[in-house]
N, C-alpha and C positions, 0 to 999 in steps of 0.2 A: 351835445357832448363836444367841446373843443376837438379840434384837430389833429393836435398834440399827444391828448390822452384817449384817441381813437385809435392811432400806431403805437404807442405806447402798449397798449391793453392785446392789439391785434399779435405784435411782438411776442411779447407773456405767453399765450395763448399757443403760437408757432413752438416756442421753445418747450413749451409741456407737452403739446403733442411728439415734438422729434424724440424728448428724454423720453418718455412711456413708449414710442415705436422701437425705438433701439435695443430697448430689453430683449429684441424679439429678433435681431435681425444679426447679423455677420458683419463686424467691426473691424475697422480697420484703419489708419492714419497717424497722426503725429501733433503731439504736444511739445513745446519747445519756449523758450527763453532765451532772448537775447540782449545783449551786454555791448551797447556800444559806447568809444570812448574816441575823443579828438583833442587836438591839441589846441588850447586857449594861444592866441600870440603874445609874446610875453614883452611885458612892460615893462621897458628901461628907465623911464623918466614919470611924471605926471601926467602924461598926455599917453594915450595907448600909442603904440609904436609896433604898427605889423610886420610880417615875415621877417623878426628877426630871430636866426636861430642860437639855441641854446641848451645844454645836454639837457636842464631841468625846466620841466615846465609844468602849468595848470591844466587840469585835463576837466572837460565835463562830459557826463554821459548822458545815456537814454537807452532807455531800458522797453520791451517789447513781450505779451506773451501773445502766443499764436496757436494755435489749436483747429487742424483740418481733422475731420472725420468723415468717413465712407460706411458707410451703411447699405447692406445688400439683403433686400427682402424677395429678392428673384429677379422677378423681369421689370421691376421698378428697384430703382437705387437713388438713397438720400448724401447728397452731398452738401458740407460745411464749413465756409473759410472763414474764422472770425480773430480779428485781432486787435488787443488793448497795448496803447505803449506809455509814456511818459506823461504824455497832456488826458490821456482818457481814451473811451474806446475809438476804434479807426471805422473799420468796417466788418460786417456781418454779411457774404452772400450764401446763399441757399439755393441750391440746386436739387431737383428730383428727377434722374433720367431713367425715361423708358423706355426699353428696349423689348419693341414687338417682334424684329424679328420679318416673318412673310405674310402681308396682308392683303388678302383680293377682294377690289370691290369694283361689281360693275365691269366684271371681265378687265380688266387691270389686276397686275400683280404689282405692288408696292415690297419690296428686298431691300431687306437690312434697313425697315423702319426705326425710325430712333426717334422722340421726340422728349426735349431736354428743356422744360419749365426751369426759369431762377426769379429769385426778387433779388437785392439789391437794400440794404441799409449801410447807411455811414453817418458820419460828422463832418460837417465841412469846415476844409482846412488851408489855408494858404501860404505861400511859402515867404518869406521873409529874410532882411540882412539883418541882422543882430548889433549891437553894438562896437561886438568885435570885430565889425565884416564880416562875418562869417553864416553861410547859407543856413536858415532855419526853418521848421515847420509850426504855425501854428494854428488853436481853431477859431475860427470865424464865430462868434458871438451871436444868440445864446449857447452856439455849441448840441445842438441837441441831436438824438438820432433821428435821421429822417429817412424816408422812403426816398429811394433816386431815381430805382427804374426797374422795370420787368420786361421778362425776356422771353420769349421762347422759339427754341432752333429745332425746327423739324429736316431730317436726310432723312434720303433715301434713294434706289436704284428703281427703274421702272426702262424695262426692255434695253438695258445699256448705257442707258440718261442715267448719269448722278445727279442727285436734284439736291438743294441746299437752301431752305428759306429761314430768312431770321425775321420774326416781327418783336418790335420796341415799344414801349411804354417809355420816355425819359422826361424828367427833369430836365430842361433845355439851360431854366437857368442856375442851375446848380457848380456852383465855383471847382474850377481847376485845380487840383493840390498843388500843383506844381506853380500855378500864376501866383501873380502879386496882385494887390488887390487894396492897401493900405495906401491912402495918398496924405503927401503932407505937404501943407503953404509955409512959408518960409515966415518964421518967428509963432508957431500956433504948433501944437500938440498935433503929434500923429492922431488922422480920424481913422477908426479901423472900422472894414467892410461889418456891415450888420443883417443876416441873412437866415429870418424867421420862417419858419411854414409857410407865411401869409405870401411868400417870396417867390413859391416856387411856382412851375409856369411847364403843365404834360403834354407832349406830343407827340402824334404815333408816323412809324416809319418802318421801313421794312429794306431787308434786301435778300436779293436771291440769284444765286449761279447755278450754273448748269453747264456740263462737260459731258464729253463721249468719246471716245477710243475706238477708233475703227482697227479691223483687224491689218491692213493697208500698213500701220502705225503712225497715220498721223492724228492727231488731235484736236476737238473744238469744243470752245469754251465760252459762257454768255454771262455776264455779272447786269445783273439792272439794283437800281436805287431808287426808290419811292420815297421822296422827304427822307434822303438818309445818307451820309456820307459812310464808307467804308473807315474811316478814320475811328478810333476808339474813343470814349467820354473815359477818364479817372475817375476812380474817388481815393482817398488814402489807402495806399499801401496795394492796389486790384487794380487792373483794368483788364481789358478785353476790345478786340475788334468790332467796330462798328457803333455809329451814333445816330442819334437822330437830328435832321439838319433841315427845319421847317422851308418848302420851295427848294430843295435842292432834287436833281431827278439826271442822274445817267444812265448809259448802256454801252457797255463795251463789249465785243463782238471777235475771239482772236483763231486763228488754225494757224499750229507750228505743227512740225513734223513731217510735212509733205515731202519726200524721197524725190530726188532731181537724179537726172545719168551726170554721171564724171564730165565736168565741163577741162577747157583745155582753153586757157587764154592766155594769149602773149609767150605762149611756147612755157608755161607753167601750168600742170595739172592739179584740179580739185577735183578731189575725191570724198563721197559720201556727200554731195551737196542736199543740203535741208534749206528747203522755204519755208519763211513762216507771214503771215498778216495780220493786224488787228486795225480793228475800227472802233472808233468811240464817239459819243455825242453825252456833252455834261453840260447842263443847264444850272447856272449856280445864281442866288440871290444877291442883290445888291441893294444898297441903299434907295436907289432909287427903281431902277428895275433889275427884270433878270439878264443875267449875260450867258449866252449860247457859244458851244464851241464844237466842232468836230475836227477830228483827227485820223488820220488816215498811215500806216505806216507798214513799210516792206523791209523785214528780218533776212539774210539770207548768213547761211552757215556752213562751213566745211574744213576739211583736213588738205594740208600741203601735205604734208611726210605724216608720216603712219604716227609719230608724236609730236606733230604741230598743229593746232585749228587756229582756224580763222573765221571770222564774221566780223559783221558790218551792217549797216539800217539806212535805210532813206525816208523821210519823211515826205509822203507827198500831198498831204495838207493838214493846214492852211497852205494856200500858194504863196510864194511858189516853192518848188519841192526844196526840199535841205536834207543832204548829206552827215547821217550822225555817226562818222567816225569809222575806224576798222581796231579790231580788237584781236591781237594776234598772241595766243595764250603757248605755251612750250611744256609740256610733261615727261618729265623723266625720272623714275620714281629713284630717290626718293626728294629729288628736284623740281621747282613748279617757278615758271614766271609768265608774267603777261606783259604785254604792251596795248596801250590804247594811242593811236596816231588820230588827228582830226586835219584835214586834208592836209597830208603826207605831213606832219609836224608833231612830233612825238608831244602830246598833252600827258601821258602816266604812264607808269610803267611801276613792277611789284618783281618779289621774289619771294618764294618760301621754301623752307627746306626740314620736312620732320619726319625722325624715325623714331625706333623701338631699341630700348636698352636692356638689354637682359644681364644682370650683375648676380647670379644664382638666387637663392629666395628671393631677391629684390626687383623686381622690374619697375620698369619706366620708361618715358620717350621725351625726348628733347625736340622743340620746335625754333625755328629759326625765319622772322620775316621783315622784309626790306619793302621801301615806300621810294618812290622818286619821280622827279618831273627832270626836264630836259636840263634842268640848271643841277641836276643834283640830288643827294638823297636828302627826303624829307623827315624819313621814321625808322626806326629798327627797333624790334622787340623779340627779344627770344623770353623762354619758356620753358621750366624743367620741371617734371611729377617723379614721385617717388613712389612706391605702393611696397609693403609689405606685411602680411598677418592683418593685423587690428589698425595699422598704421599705412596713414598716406599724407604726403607732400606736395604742396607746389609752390614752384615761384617764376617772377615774372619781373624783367627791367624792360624799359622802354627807352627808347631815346628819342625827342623830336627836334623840331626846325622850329624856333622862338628868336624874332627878331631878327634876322639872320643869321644866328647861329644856332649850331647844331649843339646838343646836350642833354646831361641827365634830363630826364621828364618824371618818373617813375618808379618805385619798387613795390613788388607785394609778394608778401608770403603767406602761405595756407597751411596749416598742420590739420588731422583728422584723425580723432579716434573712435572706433568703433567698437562700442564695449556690447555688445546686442544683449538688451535691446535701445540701449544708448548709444547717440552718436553726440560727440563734442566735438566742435569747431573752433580754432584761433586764429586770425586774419591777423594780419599787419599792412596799412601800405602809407608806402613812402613818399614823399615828392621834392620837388627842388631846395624847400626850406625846412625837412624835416619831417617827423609823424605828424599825417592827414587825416587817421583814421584804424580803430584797432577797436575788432571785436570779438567776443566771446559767445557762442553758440551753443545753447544745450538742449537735446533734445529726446524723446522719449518715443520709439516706432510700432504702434502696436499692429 
C-alpha cells in the first residue's frame, strides 16, 4: 500500500473514531471564519509603482475556517485544531490528555500526573514575495497532508520535584512556513521547492526540566536536551515549544532566589538582596564536527528605595569574565521606567504609564509606552480599550525611529461584538502608506 494512502486511510479512520466518541462526551470550543483583506499597491503607470498612497484602492483577500473542539470524557479529554484557508487545508493537531491525577508505584507517589499524547498533520507551505512585493503564503507541491510529528508530554510532581518530559517524533525535513524556499537563476522561470513523502526524514528527541521550591524561597531548576533543541518546529498556522535537532545535547543548571542580608556599599544601602546562578553546557552540530560551549553566569538583585530595584550579571565563562550591564528599573504606580547602563554608559532605557478609566457603564484603560537609547527616543505607542455590554474597543498608534527620523509607524483598530453565542471581530491596521491589513472575524462558542 503506498505511503500516501496509508495516512490518508489512517486519517479517515482517526476522524470516525473522534465523530462517534463525541456523541458521548462534554463539548466544548469554537467554530469561526475569517475575512482577511490588504491593500493591492496601486498603479500609476504600466509598470507596478509601490507604496503609493491613494483614497481608492485594489484589495485581495483570504479567507480561513478554523474549528477547535474539547471533548471531556472524564479523566481522558480529546482535543482538536484544524484549519482550512484560501490555498487548502493548513493543519490538523490532535490532542488526547490524560489526567490521572495521584499515582504510586514502587513506593513513589507521582501528583498531578498528566500525560498529554498529539499527532501533528499539515501541508507544507512556504512563504513568498508576490508580484506586488507583497509577503505571501504558499503550498509547496504536491501539497498533500502529511504526518510531521508526535508528541507526548508527561508532568508531574514527586516529593516537591516538578518534573516535565517531552518526547518527539519529527520530521526534521519538513519546511518552515515561514522560509522561503523558491530559488530562481536569472532569465529561467521560478523552480519551486517540491516536497513528497518520499522527502521526509524521523527523528526522536526529548527534553526534560525539573524545578523545586524550597521553603527558604529560593529556587532550582535543570532543563537537559537529548537531540532536541528547546526552539519550536511550525507548520501553517500552529507551532509549539520544542524540536527535534539530530546531535544537538544541553543542560542548564539555574538557582535564583537565594536571600543575601542588606549589603551597604559606597555609603548607599541594598536592600532585599537576591542571588541567583546558572550553568549551562550546549553541544550543537556543525558541518564538520560538534561545537561545545559552557557558561557560567552570577545574577545579583536588589532595591535602592522601597521603589527602585536594581540588578546586574557577570558572566564568568568563557574567560575571561564579562560584565553584563546593571538594569535599574523605577515603579510608581501608575508610572514604570527602566534603564539599562553597560559599563556606566546608558545602552536603553523605557517608560510606561497605564491606568483604568471608569466613564459610568463604560470602562477602560489607557496605556502609554516610551523606547530610547542615549541619543534619544526611539518608539512611542499608546493604547486605548473601550468595553461596554456586548461591545469592546481598541486602538493603538505607534511611532518609531526610520532612518533617522522619528514618525508615524502605525495604527490599528479593534471593534468586538459579543452576541453569545457569537463573537464578531473588525480589525483595521494602518501604516505609513496607508491600509496594511483589515479583517473580519466570525465566530460561533459552544
Amino acid at each position: 500500500m503506498p505511503r500516501r494512502t496509508f495516512w490518508g486511510i489512517l486519517f479517515l479512520v482517526a476522524v470516525v473514531i473522534i465523530g462517534a466518541g463525541t456523541a458521548f462526551a462534554q463539548l466544548s470550543g469554537r467554530f469561526g471564519l475569517d475575512l482577511v483583506a490588504r491593500r493591492v499597491p496601486t498603479t500609476l503607470t504600466g509598470e507596478i509603482k509601490l507604496d503609493t498612497p491613494s483614497e481608492f484602492v485594489m484589495l485581495e483577500f483570504a479567507i480561513a475556517s478554523n474549528l477547535i473542539i474539547n471533548a471531556s470524557f472524564g479523566f481522558v479529554d480529546l482535543d482538536i485544531d484544524a484549519v482550512v484557508n484560501t490555498a487548502g487545508p493548513e493543519h490538523c493537531v490532535i490532542k488526547a490528555p490524560i489526567n490521572l491525577g495521584e499515582l504510586a508505584f514502587y513506593e513513589i507517589t507521582f501528583d498531578k500526573l498528566s500525560i498529554v499524547p498529539e499527532m501533528w498533520f499539515a501541508v507544507p507551505f512556504e512563504a513568498v514575495t508576490d508580484v506586488n512585493n507583497l509577503p505571501n503564503s504558499v503550498i509547496i507541491p504536491p501539497g498533500d497532508i502529511m504526518f510531521v510529528k508526535a508528541r507526548v508530554t508527561l508532568s508531574t510532581s514527586i516529593s516537591g520535584f516538578s518534573i516535565k518530559t517531552l518526547a518527539m517524533l519529527d520530521d526534521i525535513n519538513f519546511p518552515n512556513p515561514g522560509s522561503s524556499f523558491t530559488t530562481r537563476t536569472p532569465g529561467l522561470p521560478y523552480t519551486p521547492l517540491y516536497y513528497p513523502v518520499q522527502s521526509q526524514s524521523f527523528a526522536l528527541g526529548g527534553l526534560t526540566s525539573v524545578s523545586w521550591r524550597a521553603q527558604a524561597g529560593f529556587s532550582m531548576s535543570a532543563n537537559i536536551g537529548v537531540n532536541a533543541s528547546q526552539s519550536g518546529r511550525s507548520v501553517k498556522g500552529y507551532s509549539a515549544t520544542g524540536s527535534v535537532s539530530p546531535d544537538n545535547f544541553f543542560a542548564r543548571i539555574g538557582i535564583s532566589g537565594i536571600k543575601l542580608a542588606d549589603l551597604n556599599l559606597g555609603g548607599t544601602a541594598f536592600q532585599s538582596v537576591m542571588l541567583g546562578t546558572s550553568f549551562s553546557f550546549t553541544q550543537t552540530p556543525t558541518q564538520t564536527e560538534g561545537t561545545t560551549a559552557f557558561n557560567t553566569r552570577i545574577n545579583l538583585s536588589g532595591r535602592l528605595w522601597d521603589k527602585v530595584s536594581i540588578g546586574g550579571s557577570v558572566t564568568l565563562a568563557p574567560f575571561p569574565p564579562k560584565f553584563g550591564g546593571v538594569r535599574l528599573s523605577i515603579s510608581m504606580e501608575p508610572f514604570r521606567a527602566a534603564f539599562a547602563l553597560d559599563t556606566m554608559t546608558l545602552s536603553s532605557m523605557s517608560f510606561s504609564f497605564s491606568t483604568g478609566l471608569n466613564m459610568g457603564a463604560m470602562t477602560g484603560s489607557f496605556g502609554l509606552t516610551a523606547s530610547g537609547l542615549e541619543r534619544g527616543m526611539t518608539g512611542l505607542s499608546m493604547r486605548l480599550s473601550l468595553s461596554q455590554g456586548i461591545f469592546s474597543a481598541g486602538t493603538s498608534v505607534a511611532f518609531a525611529n526610520r532612518a533617522e527620523k522619528f514618525g508615524f509607524a502605525s495604527l490599528g483598530s479593534t471593534l468586538t461584538f459579543r452576541l453569545s453565542p457569537a463573537v464578531v471581530t473588525v480589525q483595521a491596521t494602518f501604516g505609513r502608506y496607508g491600509l496594511t491589513r483589515a479583517a473580519v472575524t466570525a465566530g460561533v462558542v459552544f
